[in-house]
N, C-alpha and C positions, 0 to 999 in steps of 0.2 A: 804299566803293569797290566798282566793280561788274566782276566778271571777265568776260571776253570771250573764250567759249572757241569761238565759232562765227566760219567765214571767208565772206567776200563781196567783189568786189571794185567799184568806184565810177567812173566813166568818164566821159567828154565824146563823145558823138556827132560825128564829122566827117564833111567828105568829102575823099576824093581828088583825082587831077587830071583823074580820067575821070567823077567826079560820082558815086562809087559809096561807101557811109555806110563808117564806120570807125570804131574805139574810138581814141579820143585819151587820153592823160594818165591811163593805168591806174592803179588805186593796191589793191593788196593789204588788207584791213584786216581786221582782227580786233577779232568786234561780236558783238552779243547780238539775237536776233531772237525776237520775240514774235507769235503770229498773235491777231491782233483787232482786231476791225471798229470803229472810232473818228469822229466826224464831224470834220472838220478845215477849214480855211481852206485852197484855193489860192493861189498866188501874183495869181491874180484878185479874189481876196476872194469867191468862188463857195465855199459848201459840201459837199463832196464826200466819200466814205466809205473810208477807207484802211485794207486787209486787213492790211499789217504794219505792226511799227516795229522799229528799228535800233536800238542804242543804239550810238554811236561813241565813240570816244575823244578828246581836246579836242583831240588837235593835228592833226585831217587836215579839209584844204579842202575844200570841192566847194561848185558851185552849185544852186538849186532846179532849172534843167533838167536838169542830169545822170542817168545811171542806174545803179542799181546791179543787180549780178546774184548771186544767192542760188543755190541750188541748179538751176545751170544755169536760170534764168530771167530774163530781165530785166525788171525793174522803173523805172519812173519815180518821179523823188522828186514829192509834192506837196508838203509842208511841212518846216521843220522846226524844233525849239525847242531852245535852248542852255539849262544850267544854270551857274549863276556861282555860286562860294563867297563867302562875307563882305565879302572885297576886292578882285571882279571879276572874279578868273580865270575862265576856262572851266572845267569839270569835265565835260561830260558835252556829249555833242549827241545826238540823236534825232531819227531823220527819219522819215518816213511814206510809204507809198509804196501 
């Protein structure tokens, strides 16, 4: 089990009604953030090199276009890879950004 003692929060980019961006569908999470430079898959299947990763907790959503924001920065996700225990459940998400 891995403690998650760092916060970040994970969001939907929108727009309003004047056409102007806005965070959608906030979500508070509490996550583990490691700086290291990794090669990863795009959701292109493009190669590309991602400065952090996340590690999340198995029950919160989000999609590969979301972003998340760390120490007043935001971030785009590029990847990310699920861990499953013996009988499938989630354990763990990690996203790359």
């Amino acid at each position: 089990m891995i403690t998650l003692y760092q916060d970040c929060t994970i969001y939907e980019i929108g727009r309003d009604g004047y056409g102007k961006s806005i965070k959608k569908n906030e979500q508070d999470v509490k996550c583990r953030v490691k700086e290291k430079y990794q090669l990863v898959k795009d959701k292109s299947a493009q190669e590309v090199v991602s400065q952090l990763e996340f590690t999340l907790p198995a029950d919160i959503s989000f999609k590969v276009d979301d972003k998340v924001e760390y120490d007043n920065k935001e971030h785009a996700i590029i990847s990310q890879k699920i861990t499953r225990n013996t009988i499938g459940e989630v354990v763990k998400q990690v996203i790359y950004v």
